[in-house]
C-alpha positions as CSV (number, residue, x, y, z in Angstrom):
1,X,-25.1,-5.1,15.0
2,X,-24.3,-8.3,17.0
3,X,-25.3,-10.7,14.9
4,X,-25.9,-11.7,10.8
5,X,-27.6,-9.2,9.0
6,X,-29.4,-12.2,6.9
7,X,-30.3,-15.7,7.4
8,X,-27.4,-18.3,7.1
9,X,-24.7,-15.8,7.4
10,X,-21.4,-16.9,8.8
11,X,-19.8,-15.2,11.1
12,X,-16.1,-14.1,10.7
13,X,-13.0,-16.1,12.3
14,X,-13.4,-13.2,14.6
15,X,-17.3,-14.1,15.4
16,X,-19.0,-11.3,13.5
17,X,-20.6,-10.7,10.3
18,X,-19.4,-8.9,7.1
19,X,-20.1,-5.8,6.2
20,X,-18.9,-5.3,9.5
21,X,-16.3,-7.6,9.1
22,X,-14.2,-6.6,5.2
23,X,-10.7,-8.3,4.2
24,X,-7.8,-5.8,3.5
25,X,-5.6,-8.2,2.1
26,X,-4.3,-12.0,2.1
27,X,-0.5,-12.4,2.5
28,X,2.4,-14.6,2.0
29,X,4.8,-14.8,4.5
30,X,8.6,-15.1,4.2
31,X,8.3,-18.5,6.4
32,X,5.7,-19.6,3.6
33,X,2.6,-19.4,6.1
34,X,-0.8,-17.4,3.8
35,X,-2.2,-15.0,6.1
36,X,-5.8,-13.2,6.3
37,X,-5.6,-9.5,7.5
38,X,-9.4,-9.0,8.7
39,X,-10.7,-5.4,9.4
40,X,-13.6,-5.7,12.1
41,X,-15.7,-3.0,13.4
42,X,-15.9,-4.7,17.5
43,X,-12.0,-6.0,16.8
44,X,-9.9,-3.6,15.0
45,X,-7.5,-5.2,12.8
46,X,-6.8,-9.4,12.8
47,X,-5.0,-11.5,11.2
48,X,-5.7,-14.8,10.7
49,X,-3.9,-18.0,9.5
50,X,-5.0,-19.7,5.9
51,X,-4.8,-23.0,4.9
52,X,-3.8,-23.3,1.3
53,X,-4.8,-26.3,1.0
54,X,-8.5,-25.2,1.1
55,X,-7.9,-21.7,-0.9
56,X,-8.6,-21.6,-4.4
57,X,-6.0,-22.7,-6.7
58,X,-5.6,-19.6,-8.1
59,X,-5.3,-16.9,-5.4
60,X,-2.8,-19.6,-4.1
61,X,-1.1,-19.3,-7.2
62,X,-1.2,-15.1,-7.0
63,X,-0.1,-14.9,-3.2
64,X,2.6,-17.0,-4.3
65,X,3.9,-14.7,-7.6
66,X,2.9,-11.7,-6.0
67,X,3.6,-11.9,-2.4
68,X,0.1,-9.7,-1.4
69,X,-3.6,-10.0,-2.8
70,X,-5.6,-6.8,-2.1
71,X,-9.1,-6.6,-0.4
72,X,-10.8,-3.0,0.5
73,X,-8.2,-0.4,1.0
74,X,-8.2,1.4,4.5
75,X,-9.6,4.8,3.4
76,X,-12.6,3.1,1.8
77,X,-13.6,1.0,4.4
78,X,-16.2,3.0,5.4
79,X,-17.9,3.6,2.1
80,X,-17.8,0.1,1.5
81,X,-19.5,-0.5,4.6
82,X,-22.2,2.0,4.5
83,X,-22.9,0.7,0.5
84,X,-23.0,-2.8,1.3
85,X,-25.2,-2.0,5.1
86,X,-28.0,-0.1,2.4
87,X,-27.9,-3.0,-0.4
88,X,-28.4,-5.6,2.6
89,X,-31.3,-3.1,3.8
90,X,-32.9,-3.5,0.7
91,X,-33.0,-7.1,0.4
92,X,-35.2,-6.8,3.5
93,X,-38.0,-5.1,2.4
């Protein structure tokens, strides 16, 4: 699909919509930057800078203890897709 699948959806820093657009993870770098590691169905994989002064406190806080917050792991990205494509169906009707 090219464009939202509801009203007053936001695209994606990449310009499309989620489910087709699902986060695999947000990273800290070693130089400090926070990172958003996109997967997109048109794109492939993206990253995208974060500013952690708009983030919430606390995955701020987790990126930097941890190093990596987890989204949707690779292998399930299609399931989660295909679940959240049917729930956003439904809402339709």
């Amino acid at each position: 699909m090219s464009g939202p699948y509801f009203e007053g959806q936001q695209p994606s820093p990449c310009g499309h919509y989620y489910p087709d657009v699902l986060r695999l993870r947000d990273e800290k770098r070693p130089d400090g930057t926070f990172v958003r590691i996109l997967h997109c169905t048109q794109c492939g994989e993206r990253e995208f800078p974060l500013d952690p002064e708009t983030l919430d406190p606390s995955l701020v806080k987790k990126l930097n203890r941890k190093g990596v917050v987890a989204g949707v792991r690779e292998e399930k990205l299609a399931g989660v897709r295909r679940k959240e494509l049917k729930r956003l169906s439904s809402r339709r009707r």
